[in-house]
C-alpha positions as CSV (number, residue, x, y, z in Angstrom):
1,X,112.4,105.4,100.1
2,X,115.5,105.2,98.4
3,X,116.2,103.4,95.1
4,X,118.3,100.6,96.7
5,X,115.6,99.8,99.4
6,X,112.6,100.2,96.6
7,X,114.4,97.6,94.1
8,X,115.0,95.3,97.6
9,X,111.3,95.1,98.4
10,X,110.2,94.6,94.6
11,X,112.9,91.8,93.8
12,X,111.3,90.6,97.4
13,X,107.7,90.7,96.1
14,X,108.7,89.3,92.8
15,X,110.5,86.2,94.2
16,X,106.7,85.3,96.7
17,X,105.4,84.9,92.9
18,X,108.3,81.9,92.2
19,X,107.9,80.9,95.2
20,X,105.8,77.7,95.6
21,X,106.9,76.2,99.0
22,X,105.1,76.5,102.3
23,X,107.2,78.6,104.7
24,X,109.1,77.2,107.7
25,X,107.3,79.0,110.2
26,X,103.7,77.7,108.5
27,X,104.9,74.0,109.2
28,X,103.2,72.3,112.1
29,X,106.6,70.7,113.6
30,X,107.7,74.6,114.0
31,X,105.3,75.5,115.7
32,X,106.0,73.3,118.4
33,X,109.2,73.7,118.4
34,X,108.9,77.6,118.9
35,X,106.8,77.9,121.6
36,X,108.6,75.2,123.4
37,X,111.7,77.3,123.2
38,X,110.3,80.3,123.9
39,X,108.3,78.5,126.6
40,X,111.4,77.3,128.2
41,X,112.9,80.6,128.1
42,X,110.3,82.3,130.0
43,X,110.7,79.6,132.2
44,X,114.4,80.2,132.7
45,X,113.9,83.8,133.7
46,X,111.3,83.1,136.0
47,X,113.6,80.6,137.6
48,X,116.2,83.1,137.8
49,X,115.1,85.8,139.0
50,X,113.1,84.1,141.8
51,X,116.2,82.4,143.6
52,X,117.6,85.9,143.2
53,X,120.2,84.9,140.5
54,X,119.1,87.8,138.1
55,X,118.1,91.5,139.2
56,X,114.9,93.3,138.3
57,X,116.1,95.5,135.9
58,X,117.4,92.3,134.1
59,X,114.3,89.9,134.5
60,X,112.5,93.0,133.0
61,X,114.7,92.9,130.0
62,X,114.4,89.1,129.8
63,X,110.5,89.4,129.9
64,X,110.7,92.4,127.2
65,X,112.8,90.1,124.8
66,X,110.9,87.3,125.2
67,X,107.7,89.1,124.3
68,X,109.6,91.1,121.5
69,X,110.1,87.5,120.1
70,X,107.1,85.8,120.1
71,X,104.9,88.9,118.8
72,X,107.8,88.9,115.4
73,X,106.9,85.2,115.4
74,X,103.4,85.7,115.5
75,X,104.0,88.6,112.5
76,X,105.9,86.6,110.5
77,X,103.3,83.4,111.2
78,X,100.4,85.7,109.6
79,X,102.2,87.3,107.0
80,X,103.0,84.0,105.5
81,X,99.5,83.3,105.6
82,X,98.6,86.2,104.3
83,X,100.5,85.8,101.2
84,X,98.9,83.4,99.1
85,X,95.6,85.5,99.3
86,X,97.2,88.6,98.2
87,X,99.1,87.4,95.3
88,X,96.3,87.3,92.5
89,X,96.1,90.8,93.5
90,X,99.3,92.0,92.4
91,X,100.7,93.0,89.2
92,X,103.5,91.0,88.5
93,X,104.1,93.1,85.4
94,X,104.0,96.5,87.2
95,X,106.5,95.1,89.6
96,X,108.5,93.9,86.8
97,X,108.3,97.2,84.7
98,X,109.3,99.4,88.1
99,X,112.3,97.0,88.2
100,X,113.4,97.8,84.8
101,X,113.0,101.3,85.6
102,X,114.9,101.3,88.3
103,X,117.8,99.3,87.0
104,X,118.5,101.5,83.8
């Protein structure tokens, strides 16, 4: 890992310590919305390709994308669960020290 993409994720780390408010993806509304557009898009490609307005080789793309999406939704959905347990477990003065280092 290079020094740029070290500082990155420790100035990222630091920041979840500041960082009181619940995530969008955590809120309840979101959830709704997200599956109902990714819903929907399924749907759309299903539509298509069975009057014959799409070919295989793009419905099979359109499937692939769509379930690209919603397992990075689901990631992002448990990693910002996830977060709040793991805090207490992390030295915010290490991180801060490495920083220093780095930066000098």
């Amino acid at each position: 890992m290079s020094k740029k993409e070290e500082v990155k994720v420790l100035e990222s780390v630091l920041r979840k310590f500041t960082n009181s408010h619940q995530p969008m993806i955590q809120k309840w509304w979101f959830q709704i919305v997200l599956w109902i557009v990714f819903s929907s898009f399924i749907a759309v490609g299903i539509a298509l390709y069975k009057n014959n307005y799409i070919s295989d080789f793009v419905y099979m793309i359109w499937v692939m994308i769509s379930g690209a999406a919603v397992g990075f939704a689901t990631l992002l959905r448990v990693s910002a669960r996830q977060w709040p347990m793991l805090l207490p477990h992390i030295s915010k003065v290490s991180i801060e020290s490495r920083l220093k280092e780095l930066n000098t």
